[in-house]
Short mmCIF file of the C-alpha atoms (twelve columns), coordinates in Angstrom:
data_MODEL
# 
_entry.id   MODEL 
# 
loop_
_atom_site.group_PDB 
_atom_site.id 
_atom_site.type_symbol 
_atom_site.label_atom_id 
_atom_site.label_alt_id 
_atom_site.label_comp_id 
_atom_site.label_asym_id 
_atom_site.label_seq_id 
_atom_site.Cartn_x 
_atom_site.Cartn_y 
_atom_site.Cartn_z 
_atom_site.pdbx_PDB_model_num 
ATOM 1   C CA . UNK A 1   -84.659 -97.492 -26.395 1 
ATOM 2   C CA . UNK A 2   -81.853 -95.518 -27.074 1 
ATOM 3   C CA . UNK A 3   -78.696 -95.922 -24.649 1 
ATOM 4   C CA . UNK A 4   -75.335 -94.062 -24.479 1 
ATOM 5   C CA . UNK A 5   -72.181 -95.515 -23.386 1 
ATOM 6   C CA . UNK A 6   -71.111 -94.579 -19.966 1 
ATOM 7   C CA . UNK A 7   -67.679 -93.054 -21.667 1 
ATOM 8   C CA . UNK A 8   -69.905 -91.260 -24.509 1 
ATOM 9   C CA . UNK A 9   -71.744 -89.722 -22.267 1 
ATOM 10  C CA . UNK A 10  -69.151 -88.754 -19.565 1 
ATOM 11  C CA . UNK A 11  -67.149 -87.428 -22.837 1 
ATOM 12  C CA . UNK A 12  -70.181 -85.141 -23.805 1 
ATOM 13  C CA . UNK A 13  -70.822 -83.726 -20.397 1 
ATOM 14  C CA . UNK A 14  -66.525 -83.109 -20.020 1 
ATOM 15  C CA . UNK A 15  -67.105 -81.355 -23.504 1 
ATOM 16  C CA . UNK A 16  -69.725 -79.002 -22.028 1 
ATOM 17  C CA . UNK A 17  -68.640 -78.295 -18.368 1 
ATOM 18  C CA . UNK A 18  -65.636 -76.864 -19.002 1 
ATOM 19  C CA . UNK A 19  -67.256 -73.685 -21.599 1 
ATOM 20  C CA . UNK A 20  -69.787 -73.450 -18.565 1 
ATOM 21  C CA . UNK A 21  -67.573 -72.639 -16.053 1 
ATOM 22  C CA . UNK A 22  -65.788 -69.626 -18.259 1 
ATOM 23  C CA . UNK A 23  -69.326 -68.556 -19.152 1 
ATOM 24  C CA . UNK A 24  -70.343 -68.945 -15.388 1 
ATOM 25  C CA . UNK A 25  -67.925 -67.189 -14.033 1 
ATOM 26  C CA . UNK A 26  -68.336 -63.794 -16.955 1 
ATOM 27  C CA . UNK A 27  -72.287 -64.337 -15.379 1 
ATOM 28  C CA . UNK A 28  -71.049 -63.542 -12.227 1 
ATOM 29  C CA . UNK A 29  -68.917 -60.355 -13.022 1 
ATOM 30  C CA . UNK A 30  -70.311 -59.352 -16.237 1 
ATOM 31  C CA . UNK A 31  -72.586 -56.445 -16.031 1 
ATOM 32  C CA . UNK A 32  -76.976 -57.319 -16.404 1 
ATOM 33  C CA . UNK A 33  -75.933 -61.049 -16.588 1 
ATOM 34  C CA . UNK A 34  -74.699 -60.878 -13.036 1 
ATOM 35  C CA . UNK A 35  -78.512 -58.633 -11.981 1 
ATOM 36  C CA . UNK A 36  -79.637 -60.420 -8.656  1 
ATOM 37  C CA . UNK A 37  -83.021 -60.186 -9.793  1 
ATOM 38  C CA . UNK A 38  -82.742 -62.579 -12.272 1 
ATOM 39  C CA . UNK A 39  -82.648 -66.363 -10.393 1 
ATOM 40  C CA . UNK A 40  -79.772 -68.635 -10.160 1 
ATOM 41  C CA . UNK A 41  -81.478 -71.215 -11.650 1 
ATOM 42  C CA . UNK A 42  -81.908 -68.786 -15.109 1 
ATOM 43  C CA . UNK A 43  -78.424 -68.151 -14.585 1 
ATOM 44  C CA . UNK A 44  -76.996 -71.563 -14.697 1 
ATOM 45  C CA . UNK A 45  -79.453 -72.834 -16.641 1 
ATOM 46  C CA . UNK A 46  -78.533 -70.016 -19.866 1 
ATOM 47  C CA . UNK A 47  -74.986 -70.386 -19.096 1 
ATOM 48  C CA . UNK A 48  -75.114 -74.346 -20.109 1 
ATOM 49  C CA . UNK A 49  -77.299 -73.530 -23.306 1 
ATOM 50  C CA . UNK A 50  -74.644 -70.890 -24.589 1 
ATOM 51  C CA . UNK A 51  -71.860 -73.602 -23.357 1 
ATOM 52  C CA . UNK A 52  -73.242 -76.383 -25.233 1 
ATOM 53  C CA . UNK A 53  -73.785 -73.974 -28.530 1 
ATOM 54  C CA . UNK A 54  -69.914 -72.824 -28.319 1 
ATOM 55  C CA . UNK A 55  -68.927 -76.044 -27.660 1 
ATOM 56  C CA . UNK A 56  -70.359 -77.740 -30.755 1 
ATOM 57  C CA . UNK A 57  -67.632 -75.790 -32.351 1 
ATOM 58  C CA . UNK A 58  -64.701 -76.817 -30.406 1 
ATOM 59  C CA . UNK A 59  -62.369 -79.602 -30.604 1 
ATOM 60  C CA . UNK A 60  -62.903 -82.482 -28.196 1 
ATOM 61  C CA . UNK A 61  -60.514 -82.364 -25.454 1 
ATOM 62  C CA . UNK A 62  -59.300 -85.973 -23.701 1 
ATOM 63  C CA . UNK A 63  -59.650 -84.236 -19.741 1 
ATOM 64  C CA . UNK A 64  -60.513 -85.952 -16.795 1 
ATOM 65  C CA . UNK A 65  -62.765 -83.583 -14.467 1 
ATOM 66  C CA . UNK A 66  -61.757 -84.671 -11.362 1 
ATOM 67  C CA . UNK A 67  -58.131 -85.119 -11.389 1 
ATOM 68  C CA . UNK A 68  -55.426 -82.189 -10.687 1 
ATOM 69  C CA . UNK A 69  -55.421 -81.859 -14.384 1 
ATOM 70  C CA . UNK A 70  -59.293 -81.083 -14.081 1 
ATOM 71  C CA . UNK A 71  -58.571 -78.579 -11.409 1 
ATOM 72  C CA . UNK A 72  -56.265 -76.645 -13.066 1 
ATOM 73  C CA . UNK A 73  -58.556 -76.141 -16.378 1 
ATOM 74  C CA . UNK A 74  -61.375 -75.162 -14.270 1 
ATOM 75  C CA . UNK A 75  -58.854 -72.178 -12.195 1 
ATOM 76  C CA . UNK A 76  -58.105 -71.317 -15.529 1 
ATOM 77  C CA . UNK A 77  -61.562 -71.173 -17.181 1 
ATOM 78  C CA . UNK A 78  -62.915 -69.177 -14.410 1 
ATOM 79  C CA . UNK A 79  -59.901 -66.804 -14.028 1 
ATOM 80  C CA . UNK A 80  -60.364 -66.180 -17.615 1 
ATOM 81  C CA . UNK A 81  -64.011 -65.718 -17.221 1 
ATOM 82  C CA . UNK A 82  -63.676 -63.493 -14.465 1 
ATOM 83  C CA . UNK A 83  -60.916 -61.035 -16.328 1 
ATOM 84  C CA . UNK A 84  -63.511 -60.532 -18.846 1 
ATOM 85  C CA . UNK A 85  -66.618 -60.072 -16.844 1 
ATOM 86  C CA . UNK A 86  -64.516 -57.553 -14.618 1 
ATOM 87  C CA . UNK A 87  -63.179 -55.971 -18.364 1 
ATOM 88  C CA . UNK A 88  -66.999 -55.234 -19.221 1 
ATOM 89  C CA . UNK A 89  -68.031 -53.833 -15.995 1 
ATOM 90  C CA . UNK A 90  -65.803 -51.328 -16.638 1 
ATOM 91  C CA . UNK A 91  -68.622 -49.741 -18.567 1 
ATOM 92  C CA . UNK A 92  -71.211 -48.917 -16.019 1 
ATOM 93  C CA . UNK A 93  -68.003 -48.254 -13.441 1 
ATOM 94  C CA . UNK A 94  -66.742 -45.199 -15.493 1 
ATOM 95  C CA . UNK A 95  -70.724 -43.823 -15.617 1 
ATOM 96  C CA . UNK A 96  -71.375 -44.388 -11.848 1 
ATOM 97  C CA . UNK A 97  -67.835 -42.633 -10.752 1 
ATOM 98  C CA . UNK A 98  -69.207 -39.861 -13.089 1 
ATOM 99  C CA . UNK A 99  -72.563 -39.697 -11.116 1 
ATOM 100 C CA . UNK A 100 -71.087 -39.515 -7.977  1 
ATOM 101 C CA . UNK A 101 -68.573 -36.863 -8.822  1 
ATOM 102 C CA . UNK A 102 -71.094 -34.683 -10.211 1 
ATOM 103 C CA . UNK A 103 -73.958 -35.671 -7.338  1 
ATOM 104 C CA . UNK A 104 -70.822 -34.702 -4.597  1 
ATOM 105 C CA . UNK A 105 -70.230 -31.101 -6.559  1 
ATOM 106 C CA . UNK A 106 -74.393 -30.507 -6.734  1 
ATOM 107 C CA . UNK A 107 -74.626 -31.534 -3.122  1 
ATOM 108 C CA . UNK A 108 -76.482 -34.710 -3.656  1 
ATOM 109 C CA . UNK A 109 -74.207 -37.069 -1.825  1 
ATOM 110 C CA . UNK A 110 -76.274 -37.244 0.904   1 
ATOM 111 C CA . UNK A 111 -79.208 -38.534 -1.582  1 
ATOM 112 C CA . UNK A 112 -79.057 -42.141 -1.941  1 
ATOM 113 C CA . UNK A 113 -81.239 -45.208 -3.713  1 
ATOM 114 C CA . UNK A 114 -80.659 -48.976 -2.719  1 
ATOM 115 C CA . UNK A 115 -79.161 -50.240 -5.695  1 
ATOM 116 C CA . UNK A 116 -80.219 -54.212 -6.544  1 
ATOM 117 C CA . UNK A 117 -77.742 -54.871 -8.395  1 
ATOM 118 C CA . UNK A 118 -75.224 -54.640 -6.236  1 
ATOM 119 C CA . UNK A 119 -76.615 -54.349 -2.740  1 
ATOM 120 C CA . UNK A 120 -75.815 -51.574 -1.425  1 
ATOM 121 C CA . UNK A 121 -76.482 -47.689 -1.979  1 
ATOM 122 C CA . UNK A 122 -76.069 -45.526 -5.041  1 
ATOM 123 C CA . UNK A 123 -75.682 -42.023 -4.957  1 
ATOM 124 C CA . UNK A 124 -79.218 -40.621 -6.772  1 
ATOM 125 C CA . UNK A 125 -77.097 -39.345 -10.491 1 
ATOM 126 C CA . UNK A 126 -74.810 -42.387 -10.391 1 
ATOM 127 C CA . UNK A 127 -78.186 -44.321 -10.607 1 
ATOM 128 C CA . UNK A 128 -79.683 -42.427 -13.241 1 
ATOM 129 C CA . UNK A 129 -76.786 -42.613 -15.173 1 
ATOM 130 C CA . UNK A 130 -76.491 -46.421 -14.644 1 
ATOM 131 C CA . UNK A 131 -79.651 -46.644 -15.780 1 
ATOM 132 C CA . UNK A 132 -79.554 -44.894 -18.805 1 
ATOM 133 C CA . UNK A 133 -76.215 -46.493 -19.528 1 
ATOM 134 C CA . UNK A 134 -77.805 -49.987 -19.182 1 
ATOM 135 C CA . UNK A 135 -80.737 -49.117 -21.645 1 
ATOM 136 C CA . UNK A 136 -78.075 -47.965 -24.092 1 
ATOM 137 C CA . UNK A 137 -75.725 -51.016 -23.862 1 
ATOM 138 C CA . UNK A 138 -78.574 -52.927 -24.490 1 
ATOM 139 C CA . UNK A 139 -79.623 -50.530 -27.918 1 
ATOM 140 C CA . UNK A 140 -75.920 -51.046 -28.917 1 
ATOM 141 C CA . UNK A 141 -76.215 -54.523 -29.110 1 
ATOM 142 C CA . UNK A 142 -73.499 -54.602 -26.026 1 
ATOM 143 C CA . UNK A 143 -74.656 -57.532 -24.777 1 
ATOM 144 C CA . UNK A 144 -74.363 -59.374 -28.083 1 
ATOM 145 C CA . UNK A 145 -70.873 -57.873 -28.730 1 
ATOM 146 C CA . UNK A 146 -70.045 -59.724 -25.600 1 
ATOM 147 C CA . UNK A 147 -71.070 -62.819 -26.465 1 
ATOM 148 C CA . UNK A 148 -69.582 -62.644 -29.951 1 
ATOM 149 C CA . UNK A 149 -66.462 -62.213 -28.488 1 
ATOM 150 C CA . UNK A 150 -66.735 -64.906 -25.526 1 
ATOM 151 C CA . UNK A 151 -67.153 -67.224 -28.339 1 
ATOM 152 C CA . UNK A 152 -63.923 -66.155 -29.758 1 
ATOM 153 C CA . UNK A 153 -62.192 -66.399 -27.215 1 
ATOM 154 C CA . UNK A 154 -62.288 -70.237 -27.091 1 
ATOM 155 C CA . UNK A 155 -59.990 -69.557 -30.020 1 
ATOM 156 C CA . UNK A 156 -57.638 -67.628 -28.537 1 
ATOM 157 C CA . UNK A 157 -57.837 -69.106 -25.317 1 
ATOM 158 C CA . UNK A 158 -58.709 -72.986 -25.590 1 
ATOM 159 C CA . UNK A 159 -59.746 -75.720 -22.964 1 
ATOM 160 C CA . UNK A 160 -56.404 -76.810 -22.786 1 
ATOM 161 C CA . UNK A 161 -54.815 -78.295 -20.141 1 
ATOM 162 C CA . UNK A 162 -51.410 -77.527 -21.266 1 
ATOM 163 C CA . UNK A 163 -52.240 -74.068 -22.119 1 
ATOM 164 C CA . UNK A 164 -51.063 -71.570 -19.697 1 
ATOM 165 C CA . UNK A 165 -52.608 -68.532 -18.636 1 
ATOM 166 C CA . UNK A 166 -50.392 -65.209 -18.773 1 
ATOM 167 C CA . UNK A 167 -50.018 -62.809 -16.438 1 
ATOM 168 C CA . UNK A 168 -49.300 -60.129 -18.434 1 
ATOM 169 C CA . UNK A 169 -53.117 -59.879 -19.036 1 
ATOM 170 C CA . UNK A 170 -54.215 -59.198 -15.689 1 
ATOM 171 C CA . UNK A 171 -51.151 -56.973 -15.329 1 
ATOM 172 C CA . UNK A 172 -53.515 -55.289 -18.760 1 
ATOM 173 C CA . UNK A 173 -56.825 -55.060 -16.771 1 
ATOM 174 C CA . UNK A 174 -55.056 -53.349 -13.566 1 
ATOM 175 C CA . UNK A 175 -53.830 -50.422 -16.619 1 
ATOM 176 C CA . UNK A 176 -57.124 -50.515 -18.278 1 
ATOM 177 C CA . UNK A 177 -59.064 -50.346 -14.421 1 
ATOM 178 C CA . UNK A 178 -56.923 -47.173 -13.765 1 
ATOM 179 C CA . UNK A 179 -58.501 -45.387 -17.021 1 
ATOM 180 C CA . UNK A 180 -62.084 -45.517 -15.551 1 
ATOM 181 C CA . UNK A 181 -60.916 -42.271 -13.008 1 
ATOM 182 C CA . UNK A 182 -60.107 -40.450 -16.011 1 
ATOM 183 C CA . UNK A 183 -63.179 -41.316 -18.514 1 
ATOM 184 C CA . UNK A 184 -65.535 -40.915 -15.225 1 
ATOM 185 C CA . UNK A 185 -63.865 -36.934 -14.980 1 
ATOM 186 C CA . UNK A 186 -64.070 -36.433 -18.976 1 
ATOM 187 C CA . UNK A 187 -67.866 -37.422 -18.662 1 
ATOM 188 C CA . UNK A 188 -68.646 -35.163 -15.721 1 
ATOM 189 C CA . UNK A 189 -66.550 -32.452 -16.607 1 
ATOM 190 C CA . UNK A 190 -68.307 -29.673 -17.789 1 
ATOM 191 C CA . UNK A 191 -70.292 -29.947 -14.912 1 
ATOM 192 C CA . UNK A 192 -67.923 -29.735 -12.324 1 
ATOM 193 C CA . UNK A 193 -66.104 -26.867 -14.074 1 
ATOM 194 C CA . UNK A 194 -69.528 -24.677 -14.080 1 
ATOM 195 C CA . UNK A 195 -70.288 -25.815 -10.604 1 
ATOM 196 C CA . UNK A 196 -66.640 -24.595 -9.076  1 
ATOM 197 C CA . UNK A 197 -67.263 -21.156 -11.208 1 
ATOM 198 C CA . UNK A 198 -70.724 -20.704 -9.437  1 
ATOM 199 C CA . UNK A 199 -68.871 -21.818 -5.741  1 
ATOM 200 C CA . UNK A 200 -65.736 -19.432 -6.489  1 
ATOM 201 C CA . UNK A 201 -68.357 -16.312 -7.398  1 
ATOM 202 C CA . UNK A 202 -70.388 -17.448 -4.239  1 
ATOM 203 C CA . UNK A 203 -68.018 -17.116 -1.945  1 
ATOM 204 C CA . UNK A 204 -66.642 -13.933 -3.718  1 
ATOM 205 C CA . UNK A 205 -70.127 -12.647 -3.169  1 
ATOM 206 C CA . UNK A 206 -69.971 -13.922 0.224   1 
ATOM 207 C CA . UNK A 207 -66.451 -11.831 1.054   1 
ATOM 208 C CA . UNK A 208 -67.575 -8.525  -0.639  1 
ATOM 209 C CA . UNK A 209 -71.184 -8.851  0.963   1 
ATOM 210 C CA . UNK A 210 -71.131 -10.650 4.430   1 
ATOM 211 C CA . UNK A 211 -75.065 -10.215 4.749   1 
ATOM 212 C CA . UNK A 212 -75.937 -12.552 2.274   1 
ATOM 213 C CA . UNK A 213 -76.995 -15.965 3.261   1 
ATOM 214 C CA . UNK A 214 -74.672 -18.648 1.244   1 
ATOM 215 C CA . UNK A 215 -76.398 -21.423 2.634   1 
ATOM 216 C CA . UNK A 216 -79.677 -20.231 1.465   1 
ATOM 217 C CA . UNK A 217 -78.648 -18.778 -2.154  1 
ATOM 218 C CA . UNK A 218 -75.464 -21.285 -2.689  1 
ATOM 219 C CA . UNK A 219 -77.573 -24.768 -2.578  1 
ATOM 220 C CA . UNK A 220 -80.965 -23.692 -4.857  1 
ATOM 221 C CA . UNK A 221 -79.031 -22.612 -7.347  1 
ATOM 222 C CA . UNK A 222 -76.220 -24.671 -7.504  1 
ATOM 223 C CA . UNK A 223 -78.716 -27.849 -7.762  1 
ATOM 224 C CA . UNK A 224 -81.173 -25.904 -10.267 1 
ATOM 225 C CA . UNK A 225 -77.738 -25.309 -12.463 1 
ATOM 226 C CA . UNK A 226 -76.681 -28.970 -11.798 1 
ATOM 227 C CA . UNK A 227 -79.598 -30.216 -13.089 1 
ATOM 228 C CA . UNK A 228 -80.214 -27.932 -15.781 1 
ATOM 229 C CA . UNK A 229 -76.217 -28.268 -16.902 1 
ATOM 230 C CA . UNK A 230 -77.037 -32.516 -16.865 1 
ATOM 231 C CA . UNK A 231 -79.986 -32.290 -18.600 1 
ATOM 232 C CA . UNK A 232 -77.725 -30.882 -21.231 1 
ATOM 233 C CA . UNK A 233 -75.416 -33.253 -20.909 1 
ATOM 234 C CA . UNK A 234 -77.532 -35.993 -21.801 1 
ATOM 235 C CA . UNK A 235 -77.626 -35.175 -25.130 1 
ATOM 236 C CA . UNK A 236 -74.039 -36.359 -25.051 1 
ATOM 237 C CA . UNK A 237 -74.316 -39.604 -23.108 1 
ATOM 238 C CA . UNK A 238 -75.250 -41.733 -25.651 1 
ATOM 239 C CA . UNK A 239 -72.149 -41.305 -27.822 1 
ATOM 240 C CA . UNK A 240 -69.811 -41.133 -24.974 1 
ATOM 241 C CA . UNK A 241 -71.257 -44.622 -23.720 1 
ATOM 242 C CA . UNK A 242 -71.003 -45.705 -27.928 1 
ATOM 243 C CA . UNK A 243 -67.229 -44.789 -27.873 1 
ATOM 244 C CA . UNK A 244 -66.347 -46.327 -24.639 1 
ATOM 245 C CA . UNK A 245 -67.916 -49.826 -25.434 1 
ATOM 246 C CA . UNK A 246 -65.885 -49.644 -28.272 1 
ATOM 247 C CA . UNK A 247 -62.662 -48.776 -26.302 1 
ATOM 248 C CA . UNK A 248 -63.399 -51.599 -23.614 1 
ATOM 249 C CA . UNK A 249 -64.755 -54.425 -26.036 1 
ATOM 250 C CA . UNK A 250 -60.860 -53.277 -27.600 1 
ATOM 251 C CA . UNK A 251 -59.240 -53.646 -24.760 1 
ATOM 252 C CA . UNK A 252 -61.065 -56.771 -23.511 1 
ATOM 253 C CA . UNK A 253 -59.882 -58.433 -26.727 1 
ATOM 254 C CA . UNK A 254 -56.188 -57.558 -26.070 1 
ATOM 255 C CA . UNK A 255 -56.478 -59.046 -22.393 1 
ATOM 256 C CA . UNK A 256 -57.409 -61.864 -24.069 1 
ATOM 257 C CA . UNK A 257 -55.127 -62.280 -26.020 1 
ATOM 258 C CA . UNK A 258 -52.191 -61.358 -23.652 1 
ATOM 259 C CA . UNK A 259 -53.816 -63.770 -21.435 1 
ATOM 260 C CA . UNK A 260 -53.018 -66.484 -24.236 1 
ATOM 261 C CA . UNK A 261 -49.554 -65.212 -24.068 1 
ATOM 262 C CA . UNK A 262 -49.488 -63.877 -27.420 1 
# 
């Protein structure tokens, strides 16, 4: 019968818990890992399989779990987890704020879907464009990106007790956060510009001819150029989303490395 030492195996599980709190805590944040459909018990279970993989490759770190210098490695490993779930999210934040923009100027805001995801309602673009958005993180190999790069960052950013975690990086994500407003308006546009043309000739129309109906004419064709002017857009989407995980996955690797203080 085989038999571990009591100190072996409380060493192996130390080894492991600490990587599964940092990859808990990016499930949590991260976009499609953190999907309510999926079960917490898939959740936790996946995070301690990639945990124990990563942590075959790190050194073996002499920390006592429950002890204040156990509680300050786990703040840190699920502050740092956090930061780079919240980086990622970033993603499918710039498409939504897109979809609601352009929804709001087609005169969809009032059309909503429940949204599982996050629990709450979705304007009806914003969740097209999630979706699509989703289906091409996944053909860029997003998700794999990610986890290349959570990997790395045990690297950069140890299980170290004595390793501090620098502000500065947060400081990062708040400036990176405030560029999702501005990629969200480059994405939608050329669709707000056409729709504010169509509005300002409207209500031209509607000052130089009083007897036509704005309500009735404005809306129809205002949606039917909305949706004809997206449709277009699409054809765009893909390398839009393509550039921006490049920008984020970037920027996510600079937070973590101002995070290490470096």
């Amino acid at each position: 019968m085989l038999t571990l030492p009591v100190e072996s195996l409380y060493q192996q599980i130390s080894h492991v818990f600490w990587p599964t709190l940092r990859v808990l805590a990016i499930f949590t944040t991260a976009p499609i890992f953190n999907e309510t459909e999926v079960p917490k018990k898939v959740k936790v279970g996946l995070a301690i399989i990639i945990a124990f993989l990563i942590s075959r490759n790190l050194p073996d770190e002499n920390l006592v779990m429950i002890s204040y210098q156990g509680l300050w490695v786990t703040a840190q490993q699920l502050m740092i987890g956090a930061a780079m779930g919240l980086t990622v999210q970033l993603i499918f934040v710039t498409v939504r704020t897109a979809g609601e923009i352009m929804g709001l100027q087609m005169g969809l805001s009032f059309a909503t879907f429940f949204d599982p995801s996050g629990g709450g309602n979705m304007p009806v673009i914003a969740r097209i464009l999630n979706l699509l958005a989703t289906l091409l993180f996944l053909s860029f190999n997003g998700h794999l990106w990610f986890l290349t790069i959570l990997s790395e960052s045990f690297t950069v950013l140890p299980v170290n007790s004595d390793a501090a975690v620098d502000t500065s990086g947060f400081y990062y994500l708040a400036h990176v956060t405030g560029l999702v407003f501005r990629c969200g308006l480059m994405l939608g546009l050329p669709i707000i510009t056409l729709l504010l043309s169509i509005n300002f000739t409207l209500g031209l129309l509607n000052r130089l001819t009083p007897q036509l109906s704005i309500f009735v004419v404005g809306f129809p064709l205002t949606l039917s150029t909305g949706m004809t002017a997206l449709t277009l857009e699409m054809y765009t989407l893909s390398p839009f989303i393509e550039s921006l995980m490049a920008d984020i996955f970037n920027h996510l690797s600079v937070i973590i490395i101002m995070l290490s203080g470096g």
